[in-house]
Structure formats: C-alpha cells, structure tokens
CHARMM internal coordinates of N, CA and C (Angstrom, degrees):
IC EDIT
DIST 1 N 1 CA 1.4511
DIST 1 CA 1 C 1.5268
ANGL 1 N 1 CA 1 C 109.53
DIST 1 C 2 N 1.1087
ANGL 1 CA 1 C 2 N 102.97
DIHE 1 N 1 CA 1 C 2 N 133.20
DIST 2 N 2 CA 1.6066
ANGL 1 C 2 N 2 CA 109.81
DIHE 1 CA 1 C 2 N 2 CA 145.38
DIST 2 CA 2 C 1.2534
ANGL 2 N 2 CA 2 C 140.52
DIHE 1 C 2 N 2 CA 2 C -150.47
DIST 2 C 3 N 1.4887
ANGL 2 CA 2 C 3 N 125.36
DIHE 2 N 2 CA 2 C 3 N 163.48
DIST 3 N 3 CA 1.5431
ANGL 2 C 3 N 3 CA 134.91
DIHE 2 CA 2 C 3 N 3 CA -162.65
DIST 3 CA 3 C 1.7399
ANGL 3 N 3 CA 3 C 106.75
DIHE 2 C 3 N 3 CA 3 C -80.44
DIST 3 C 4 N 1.5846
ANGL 3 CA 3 C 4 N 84.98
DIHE 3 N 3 CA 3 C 4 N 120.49
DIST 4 N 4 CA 1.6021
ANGL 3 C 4 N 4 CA 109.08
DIHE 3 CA 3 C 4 N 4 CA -179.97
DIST 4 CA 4 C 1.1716
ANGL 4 N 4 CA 4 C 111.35
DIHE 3 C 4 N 4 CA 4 C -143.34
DIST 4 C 5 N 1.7577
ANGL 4 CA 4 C 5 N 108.85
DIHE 4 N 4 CA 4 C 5 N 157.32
DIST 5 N 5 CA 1.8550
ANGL 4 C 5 N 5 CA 84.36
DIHE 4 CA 4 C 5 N 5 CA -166.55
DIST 5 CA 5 C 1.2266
ANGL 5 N 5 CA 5 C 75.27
DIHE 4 C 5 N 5 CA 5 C -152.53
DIST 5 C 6 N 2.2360
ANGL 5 CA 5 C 6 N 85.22
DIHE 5 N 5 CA 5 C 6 N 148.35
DIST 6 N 6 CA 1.0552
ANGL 5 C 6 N 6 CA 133.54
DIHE 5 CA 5 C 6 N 6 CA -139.34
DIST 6 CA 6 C 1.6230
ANGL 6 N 6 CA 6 C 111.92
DIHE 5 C 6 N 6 CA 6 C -136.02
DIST 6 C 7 N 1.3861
ANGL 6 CA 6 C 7 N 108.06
DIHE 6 N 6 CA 6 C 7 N 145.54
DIST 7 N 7 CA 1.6165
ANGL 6 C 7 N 7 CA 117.09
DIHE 6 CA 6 C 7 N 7 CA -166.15
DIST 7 CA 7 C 1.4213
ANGL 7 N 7 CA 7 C 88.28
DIHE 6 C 7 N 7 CA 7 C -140.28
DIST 7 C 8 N 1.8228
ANGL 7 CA 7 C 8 N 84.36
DIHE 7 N 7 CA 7 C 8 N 146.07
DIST 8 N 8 CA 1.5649
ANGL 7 C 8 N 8 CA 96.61
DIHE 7 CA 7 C 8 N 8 CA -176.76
DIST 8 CA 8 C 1.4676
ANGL 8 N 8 CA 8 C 94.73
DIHE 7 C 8 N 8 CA 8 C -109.35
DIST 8 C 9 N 1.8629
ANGL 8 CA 8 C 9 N 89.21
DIHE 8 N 8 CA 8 C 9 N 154.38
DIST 9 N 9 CA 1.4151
ANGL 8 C 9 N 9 CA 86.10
DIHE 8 CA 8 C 9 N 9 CA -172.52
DIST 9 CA 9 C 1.5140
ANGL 9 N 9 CA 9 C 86.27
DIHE 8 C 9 N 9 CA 9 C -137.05
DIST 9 C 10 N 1.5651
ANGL 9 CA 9 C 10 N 148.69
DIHE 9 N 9 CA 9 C 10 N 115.07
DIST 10 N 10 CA 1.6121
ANGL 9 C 10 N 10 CA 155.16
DIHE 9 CA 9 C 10 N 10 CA 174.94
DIST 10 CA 10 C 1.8059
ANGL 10 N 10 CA 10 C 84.37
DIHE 9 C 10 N 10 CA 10 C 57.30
DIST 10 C 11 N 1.0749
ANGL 10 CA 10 C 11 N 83.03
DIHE 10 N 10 CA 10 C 11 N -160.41
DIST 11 N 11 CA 1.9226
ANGL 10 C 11 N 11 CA 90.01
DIHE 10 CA 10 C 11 N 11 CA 175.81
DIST 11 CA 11 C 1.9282
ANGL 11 N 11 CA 11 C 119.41
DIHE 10 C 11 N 11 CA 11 C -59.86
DIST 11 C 12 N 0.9877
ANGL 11 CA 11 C 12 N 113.96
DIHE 11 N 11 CA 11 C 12 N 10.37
DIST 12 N 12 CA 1.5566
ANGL 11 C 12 N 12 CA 120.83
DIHE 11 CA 11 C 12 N 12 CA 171.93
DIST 12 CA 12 C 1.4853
ANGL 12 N 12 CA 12 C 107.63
DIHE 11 C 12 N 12 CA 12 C -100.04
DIST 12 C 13 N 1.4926
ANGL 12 CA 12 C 13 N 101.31
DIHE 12 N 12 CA 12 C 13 N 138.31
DIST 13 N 13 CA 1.6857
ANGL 12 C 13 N 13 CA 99.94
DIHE 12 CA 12 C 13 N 13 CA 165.04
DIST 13 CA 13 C 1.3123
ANGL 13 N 13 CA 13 C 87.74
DIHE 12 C 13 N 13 CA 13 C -127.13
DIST 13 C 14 N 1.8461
ANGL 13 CA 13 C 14 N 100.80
DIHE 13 N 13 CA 13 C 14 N 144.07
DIST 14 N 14 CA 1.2044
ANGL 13 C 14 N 14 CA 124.36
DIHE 13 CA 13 C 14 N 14 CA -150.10
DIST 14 CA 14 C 2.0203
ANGL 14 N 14 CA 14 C 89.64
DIHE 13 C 14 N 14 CA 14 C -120.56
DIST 14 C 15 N 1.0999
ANGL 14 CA 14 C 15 N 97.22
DIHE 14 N 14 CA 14 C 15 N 121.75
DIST 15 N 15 CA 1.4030
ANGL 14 C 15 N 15 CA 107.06
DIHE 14 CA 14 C 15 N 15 CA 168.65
DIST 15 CA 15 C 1.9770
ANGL 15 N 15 CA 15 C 129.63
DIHE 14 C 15 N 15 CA 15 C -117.63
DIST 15 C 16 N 0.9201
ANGL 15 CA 15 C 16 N 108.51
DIHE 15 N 15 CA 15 C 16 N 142.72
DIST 16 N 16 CA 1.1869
ANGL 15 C 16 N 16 CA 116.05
DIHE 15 CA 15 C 16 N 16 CA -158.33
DIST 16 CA 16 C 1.6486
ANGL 16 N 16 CA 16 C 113.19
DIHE 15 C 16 N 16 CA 16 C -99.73
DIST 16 C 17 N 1.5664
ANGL 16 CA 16 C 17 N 121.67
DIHE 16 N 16 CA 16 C 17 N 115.84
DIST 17 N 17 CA 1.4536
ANGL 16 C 17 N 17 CA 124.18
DIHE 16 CA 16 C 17 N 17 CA -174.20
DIST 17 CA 17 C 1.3657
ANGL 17 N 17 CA 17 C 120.28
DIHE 16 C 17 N 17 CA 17 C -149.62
DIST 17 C 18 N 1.2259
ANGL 17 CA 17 C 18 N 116.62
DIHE 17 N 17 CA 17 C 18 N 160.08
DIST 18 N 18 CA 1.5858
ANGL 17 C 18 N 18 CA 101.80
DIHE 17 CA 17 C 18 N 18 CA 156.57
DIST 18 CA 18 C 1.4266
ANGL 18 N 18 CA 18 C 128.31
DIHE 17 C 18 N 18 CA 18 C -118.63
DIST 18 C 19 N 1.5992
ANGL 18 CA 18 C 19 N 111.61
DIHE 18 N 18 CA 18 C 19 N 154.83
DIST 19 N 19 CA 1.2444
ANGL 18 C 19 N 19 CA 108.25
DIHE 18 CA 18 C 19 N 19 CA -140.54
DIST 19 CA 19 C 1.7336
ANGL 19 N 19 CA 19 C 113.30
DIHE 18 C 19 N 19 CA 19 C -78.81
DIST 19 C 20 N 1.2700
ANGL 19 CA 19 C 20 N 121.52
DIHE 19 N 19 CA 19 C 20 N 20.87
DIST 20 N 20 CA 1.2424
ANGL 19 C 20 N 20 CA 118.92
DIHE 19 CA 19 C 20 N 20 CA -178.10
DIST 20 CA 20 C 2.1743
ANGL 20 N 20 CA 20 C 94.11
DIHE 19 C 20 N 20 CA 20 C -110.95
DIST 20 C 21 N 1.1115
ANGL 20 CA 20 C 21 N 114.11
DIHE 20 N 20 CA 20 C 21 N -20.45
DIST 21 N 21 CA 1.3761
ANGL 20 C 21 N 21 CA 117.94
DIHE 20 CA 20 C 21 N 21 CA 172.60
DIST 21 CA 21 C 1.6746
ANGL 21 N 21 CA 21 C 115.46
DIHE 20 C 21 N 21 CA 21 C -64.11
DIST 21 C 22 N 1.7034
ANGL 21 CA 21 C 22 N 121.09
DIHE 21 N 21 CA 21 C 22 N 132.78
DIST 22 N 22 CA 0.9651
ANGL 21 C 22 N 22 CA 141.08
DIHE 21 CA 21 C 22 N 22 CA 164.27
DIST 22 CA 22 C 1.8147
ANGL 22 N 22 CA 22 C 119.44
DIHE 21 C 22 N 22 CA 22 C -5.08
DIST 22 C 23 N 1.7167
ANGL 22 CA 22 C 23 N 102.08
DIHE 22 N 22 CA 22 C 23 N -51.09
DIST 23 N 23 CA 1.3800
ANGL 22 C 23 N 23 CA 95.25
DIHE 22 CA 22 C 23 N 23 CA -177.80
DIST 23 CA 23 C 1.4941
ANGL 23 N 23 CA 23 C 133.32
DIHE 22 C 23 N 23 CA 23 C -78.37
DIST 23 C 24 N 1.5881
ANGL 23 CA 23 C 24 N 94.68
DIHE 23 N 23 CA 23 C 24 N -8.81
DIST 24 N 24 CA 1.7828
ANGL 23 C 24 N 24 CA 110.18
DIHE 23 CA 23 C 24 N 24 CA -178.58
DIST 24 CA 24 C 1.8880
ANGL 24 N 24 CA 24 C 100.18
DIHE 23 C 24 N 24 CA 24 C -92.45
DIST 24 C 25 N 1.1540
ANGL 24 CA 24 C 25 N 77.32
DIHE 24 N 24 CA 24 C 25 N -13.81
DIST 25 N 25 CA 1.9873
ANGL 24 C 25 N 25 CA 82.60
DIHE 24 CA 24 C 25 N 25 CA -153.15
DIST 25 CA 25 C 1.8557
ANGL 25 N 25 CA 25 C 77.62
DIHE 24 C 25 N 25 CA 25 C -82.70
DIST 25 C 26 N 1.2941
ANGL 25 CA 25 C 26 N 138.26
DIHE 25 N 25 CA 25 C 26 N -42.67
DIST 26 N 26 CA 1.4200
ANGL 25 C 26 N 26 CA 115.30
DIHE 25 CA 25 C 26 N 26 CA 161.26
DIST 26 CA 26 C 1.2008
ANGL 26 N 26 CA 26 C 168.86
DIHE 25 C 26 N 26 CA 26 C -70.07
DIST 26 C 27 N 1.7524
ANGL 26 CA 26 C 27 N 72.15
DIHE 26 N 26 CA 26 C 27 N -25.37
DIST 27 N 27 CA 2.3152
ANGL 26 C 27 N 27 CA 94.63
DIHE 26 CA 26 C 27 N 27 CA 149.27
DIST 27 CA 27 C 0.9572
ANGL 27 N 27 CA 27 C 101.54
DIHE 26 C 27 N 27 CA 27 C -75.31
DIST 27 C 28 N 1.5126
ANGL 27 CA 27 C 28 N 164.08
DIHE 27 N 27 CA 27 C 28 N -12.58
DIST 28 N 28 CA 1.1194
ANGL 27 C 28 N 28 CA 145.34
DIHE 27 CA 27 C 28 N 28 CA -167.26
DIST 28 CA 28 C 2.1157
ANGL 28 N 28 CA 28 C 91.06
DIHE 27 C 28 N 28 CA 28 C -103.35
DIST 28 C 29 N 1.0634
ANGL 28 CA 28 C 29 N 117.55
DIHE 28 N 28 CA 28 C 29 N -5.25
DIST 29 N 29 CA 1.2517
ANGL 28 C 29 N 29 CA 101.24
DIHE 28 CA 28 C 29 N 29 CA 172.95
DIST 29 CA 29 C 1.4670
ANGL 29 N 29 CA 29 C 120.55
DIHE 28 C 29 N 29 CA 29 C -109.33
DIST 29 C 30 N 1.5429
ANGL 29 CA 29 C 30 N 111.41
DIHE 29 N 29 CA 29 C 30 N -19.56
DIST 30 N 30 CA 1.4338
ANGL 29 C 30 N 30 CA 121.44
DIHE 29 CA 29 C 30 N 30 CA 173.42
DIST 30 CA 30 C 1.5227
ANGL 30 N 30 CA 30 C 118.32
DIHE 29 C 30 N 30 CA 30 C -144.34
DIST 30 C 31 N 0.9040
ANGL 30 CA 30 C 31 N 114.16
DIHE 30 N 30 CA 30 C 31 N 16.05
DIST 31 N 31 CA 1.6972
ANGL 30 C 31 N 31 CA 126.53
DIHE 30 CA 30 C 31 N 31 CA -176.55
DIST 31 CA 31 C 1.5153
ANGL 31 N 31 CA 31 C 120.91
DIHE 30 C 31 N 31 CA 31 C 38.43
DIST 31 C 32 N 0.9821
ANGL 31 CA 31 C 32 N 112.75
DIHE 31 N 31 CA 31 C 32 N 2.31
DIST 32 N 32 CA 1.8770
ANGL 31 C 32 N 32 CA 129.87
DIHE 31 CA 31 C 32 N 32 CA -175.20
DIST 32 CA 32 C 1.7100
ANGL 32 N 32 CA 32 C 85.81
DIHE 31 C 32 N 32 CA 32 C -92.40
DIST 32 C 33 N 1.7881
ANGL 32 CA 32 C 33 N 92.24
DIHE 32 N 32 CA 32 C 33 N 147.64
DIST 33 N 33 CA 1.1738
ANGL 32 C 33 N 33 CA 101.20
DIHE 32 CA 32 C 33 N 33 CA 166.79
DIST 33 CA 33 C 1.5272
ANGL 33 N 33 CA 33 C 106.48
DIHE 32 C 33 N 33 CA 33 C -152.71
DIST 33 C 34 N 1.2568
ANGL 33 CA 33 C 34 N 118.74
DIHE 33 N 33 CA 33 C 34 N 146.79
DIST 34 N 34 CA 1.5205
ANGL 33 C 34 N 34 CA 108.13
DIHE 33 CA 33 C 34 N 34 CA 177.05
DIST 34 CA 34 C 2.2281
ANGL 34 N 34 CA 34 C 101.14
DIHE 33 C 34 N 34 CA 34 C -116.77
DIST 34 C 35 N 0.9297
ANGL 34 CA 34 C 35 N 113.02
DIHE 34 N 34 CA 34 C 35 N 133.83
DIST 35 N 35 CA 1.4182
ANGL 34 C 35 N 35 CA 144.30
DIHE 34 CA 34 C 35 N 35 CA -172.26
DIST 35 CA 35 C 1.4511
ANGL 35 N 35 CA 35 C 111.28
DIHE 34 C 35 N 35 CA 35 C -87.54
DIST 35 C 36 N 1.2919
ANGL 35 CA 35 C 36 N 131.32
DIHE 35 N 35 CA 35 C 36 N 113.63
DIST 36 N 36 CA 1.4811
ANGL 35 C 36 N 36 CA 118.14
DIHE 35 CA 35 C 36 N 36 CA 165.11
DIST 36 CA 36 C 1.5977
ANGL 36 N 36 CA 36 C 102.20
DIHE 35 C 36 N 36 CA 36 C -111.47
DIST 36 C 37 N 1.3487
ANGL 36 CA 36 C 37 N 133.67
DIHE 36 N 36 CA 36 C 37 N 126.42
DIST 37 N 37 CA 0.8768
ANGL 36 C 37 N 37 CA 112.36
DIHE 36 CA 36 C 37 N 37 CA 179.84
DIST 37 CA 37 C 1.4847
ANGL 37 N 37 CA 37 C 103.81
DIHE 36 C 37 N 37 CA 37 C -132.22
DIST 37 C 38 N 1.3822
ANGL 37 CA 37 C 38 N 109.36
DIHE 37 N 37 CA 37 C 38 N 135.04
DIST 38 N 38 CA 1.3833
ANGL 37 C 38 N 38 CA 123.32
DIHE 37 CA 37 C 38 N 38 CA 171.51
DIST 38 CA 38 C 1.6398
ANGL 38 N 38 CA 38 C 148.61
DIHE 37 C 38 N 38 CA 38 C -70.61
DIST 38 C 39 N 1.0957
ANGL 38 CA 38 C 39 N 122.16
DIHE 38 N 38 CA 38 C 39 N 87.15
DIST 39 N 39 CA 1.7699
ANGL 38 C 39 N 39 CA 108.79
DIHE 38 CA 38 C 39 N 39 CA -169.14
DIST 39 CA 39 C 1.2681
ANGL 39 N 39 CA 39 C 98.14
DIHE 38 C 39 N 39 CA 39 C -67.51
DIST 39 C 40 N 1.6066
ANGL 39 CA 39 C 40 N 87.53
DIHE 39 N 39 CA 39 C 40 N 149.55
DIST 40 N 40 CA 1.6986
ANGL 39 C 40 N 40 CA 118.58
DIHE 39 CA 39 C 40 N 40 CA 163.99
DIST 40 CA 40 C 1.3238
ANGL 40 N 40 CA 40 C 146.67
DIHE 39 C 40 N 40 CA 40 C -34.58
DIST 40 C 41 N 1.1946
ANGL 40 CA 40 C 41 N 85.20
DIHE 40 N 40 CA 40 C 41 N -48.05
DIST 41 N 41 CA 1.3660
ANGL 40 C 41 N 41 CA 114.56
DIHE 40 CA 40 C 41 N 41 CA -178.65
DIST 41 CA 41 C 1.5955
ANGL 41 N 41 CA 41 C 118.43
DIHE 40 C 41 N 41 CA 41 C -92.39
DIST 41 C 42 N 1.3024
ANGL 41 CA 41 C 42 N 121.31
DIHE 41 N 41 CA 41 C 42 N 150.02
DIST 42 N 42 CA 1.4426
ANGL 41 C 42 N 42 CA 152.10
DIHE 41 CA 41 C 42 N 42 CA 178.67
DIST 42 CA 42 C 1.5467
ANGL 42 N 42 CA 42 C 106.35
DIHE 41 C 42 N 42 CA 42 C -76.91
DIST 42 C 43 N 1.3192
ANGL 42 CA 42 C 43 N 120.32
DIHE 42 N 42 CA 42 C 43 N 118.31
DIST 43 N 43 CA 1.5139
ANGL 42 C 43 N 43 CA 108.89
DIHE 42 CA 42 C 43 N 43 CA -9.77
DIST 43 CA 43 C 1.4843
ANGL 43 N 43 CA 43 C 118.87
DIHE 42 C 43 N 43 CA 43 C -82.46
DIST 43 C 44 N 1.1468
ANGL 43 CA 43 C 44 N 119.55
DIHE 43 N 43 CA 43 C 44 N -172.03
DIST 44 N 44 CA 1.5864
ANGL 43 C 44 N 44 CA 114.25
DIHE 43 CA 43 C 44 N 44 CA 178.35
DIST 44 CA 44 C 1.5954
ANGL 44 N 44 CA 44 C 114.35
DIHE 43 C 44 N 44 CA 44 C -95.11
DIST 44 C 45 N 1.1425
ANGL 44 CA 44 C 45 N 110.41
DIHE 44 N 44 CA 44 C 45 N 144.35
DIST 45 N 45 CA 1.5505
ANGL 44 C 45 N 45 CA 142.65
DIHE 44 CA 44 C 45 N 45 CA 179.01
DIST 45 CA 45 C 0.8702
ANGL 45 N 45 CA 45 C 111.88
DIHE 44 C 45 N 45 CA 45 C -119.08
DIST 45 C 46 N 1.4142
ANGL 45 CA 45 C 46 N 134.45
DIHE 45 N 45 CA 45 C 46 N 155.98
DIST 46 N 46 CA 1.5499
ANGL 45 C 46 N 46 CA 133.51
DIHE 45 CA 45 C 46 N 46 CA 149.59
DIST 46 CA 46 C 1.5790
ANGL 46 N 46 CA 46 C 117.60
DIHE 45 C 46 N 46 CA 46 C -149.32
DIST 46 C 47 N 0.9498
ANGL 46 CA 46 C 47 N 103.90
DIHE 46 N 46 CA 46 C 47 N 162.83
DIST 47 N 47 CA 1.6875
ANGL 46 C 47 N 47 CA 103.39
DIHE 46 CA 46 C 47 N 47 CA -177.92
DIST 47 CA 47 C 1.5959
ANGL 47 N 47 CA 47 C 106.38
DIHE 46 C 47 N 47 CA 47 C -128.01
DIST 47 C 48 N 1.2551
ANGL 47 CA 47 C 48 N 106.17
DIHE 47 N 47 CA 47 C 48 N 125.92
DIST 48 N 48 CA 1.4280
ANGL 47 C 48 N 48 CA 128.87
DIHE 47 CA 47 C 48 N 48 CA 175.32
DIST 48 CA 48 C 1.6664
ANGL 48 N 48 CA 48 C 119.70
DIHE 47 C 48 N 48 CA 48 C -63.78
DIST 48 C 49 N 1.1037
ANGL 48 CA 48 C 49 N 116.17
DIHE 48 N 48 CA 48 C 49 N 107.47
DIST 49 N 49 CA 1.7970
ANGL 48 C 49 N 49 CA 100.75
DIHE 48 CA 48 C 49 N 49 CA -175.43
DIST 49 CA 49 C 1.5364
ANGL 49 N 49 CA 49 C 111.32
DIHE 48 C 49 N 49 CA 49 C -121.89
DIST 49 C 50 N 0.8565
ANGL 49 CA 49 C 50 N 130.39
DIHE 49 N 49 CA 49 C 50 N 119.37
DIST 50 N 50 CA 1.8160
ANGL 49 C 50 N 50 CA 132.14
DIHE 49 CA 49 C 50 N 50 CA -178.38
DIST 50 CA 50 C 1.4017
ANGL 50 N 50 CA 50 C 100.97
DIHE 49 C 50 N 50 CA 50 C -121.00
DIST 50 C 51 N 1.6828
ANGL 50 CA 50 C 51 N 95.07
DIHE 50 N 50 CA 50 C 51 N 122.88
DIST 51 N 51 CA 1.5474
ANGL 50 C 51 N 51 CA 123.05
DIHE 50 CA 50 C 51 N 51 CA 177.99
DIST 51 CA 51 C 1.0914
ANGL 51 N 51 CA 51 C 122.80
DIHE 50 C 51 N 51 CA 51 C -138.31
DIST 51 C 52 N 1.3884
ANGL 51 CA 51 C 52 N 121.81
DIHE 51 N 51 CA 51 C 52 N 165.59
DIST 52 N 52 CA 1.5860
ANGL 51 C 52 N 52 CA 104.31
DIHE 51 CA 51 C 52 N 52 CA 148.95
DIST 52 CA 52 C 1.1814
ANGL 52 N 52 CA 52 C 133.99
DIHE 51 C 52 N 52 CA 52 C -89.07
DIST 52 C 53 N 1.6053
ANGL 52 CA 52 C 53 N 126.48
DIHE 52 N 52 CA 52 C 53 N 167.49
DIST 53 N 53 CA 0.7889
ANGL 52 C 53 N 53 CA 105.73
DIHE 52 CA 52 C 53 N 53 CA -134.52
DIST 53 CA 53 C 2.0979
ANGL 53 N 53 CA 53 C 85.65
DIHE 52 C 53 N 53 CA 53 C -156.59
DIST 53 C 54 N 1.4896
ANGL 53 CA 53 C 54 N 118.99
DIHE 53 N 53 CA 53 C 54 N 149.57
DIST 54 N 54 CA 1.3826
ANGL 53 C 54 N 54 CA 119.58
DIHE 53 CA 53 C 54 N 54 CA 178.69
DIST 54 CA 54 C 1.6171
ANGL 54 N 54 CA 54 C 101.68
DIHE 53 C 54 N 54 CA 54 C -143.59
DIST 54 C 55 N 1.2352
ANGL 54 CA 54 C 55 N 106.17
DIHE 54 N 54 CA 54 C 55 N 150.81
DIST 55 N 55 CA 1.5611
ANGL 54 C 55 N 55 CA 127.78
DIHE 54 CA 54 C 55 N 55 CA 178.98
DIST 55 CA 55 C 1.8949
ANGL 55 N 55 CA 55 C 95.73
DIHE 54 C 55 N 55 CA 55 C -99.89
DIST 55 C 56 N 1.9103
ANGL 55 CA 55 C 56 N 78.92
DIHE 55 N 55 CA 55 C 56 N 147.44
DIST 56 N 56 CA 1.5322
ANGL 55 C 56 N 56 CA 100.53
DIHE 55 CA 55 C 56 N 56 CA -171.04
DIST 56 CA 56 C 1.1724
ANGL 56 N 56 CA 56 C 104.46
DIHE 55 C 56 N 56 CA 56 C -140.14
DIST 56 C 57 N 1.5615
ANGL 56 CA 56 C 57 N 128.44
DIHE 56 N 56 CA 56 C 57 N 128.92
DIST 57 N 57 CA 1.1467
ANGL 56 C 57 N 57 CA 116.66
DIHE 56 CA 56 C 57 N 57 CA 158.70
DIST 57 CA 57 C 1.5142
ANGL 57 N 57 CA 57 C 128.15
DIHE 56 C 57 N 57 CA 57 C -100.66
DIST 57 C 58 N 1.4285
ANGL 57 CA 57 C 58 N 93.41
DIHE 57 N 57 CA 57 C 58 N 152.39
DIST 58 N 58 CA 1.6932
ANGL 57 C 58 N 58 CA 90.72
DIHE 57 CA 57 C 58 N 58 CA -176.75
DIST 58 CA 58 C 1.7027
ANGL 58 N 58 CA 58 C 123.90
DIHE 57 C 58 N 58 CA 58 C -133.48
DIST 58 C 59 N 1.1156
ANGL 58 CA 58 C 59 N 123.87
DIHE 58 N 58 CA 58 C 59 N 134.91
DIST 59 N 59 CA 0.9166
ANGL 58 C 59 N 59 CA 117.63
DIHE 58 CA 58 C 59 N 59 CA -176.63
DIST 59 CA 59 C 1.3944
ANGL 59 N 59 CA 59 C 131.83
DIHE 58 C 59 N 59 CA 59 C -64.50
DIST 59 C 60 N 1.8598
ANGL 59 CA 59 C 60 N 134.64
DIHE 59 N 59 CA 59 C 60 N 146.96
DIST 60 N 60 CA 1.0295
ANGL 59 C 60 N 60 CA 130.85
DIHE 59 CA 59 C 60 N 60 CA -166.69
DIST 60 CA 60 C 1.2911
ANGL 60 N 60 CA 60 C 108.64
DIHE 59 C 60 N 60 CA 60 C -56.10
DIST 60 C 61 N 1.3812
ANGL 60 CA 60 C 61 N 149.05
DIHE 60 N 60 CA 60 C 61 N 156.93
DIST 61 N 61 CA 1.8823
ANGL 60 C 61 N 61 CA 134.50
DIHE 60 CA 60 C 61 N 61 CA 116.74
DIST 61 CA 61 C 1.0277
ANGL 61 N 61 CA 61 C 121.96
DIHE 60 C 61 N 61 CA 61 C -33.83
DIST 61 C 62 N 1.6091
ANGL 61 CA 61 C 62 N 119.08
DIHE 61 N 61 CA 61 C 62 N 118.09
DIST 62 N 62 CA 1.4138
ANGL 61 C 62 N 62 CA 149.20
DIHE 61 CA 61 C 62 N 62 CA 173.42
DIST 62 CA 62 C 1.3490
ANGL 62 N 62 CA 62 C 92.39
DIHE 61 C 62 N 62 CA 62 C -46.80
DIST 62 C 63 N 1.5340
ANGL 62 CA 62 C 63 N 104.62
DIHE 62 N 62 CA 62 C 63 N 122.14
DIST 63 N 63 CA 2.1336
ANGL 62 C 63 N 63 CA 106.95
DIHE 62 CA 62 C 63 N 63 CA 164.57
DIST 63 CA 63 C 1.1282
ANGL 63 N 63 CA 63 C 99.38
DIHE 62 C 63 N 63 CA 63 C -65.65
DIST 63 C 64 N 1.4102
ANGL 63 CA 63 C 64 N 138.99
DIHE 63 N 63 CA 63 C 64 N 137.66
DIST 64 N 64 CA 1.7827
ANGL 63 C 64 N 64 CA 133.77
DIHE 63 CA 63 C 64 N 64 CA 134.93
DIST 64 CA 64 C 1.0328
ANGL 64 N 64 CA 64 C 96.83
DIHE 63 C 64 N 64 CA 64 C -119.23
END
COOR INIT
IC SEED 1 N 1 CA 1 C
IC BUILD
C-alpha cells in the first residue's frame, strides 16, 4: 500500500498517479482495486472499499 490522495467526484473517487507507477500498471492488468482509506480524525478509522476500477489520462495545465 501506499498514501495517495484522493477527491471525490459523484460516486467516483478519483485518484491521482503516473502511468508508469505500480498502481496504473495494475488496473491496466486486472481492473480491480482494493482502497484503504483513512479518516482524519483521532482516532483513526478507515474503511476498506474494493471496486473496479479504469485508468485515465490527462493532460498537463498549459503554463501562461
């Protein structure tokens, strides 16, 4: 596992990677993903979520 952070967007949580890193390189081999996700707050909790799951690419922001 590791810590990556994530924004929800309607019922999708949108996670952020690049595509030569471990976590893209495994949706692209089985599309399942399992989620640990951590609350904030004290003490800590988390809730486990396993879905499927697809890679997206996106383009950088234009410098001006």
């Amino acid at each position: 596992m590791t810590i990556v952070y994530y924004l929800m967007d309607g019922n999708d949580i949108l996670v952020s990677t690049m595509a030569g890193r471990g976590k893209a390189k495994a949706i692209a081999r089985n599309g399942r993903v399992s989620l640990c996700v951590l609350d904030e707050k004290w003490p800590p909790t988390y809730l486990l979520v396993y879905c499927d799951a697809r890679s997206e690419r996106s383009r950088r922001p234009s410098s001006t």
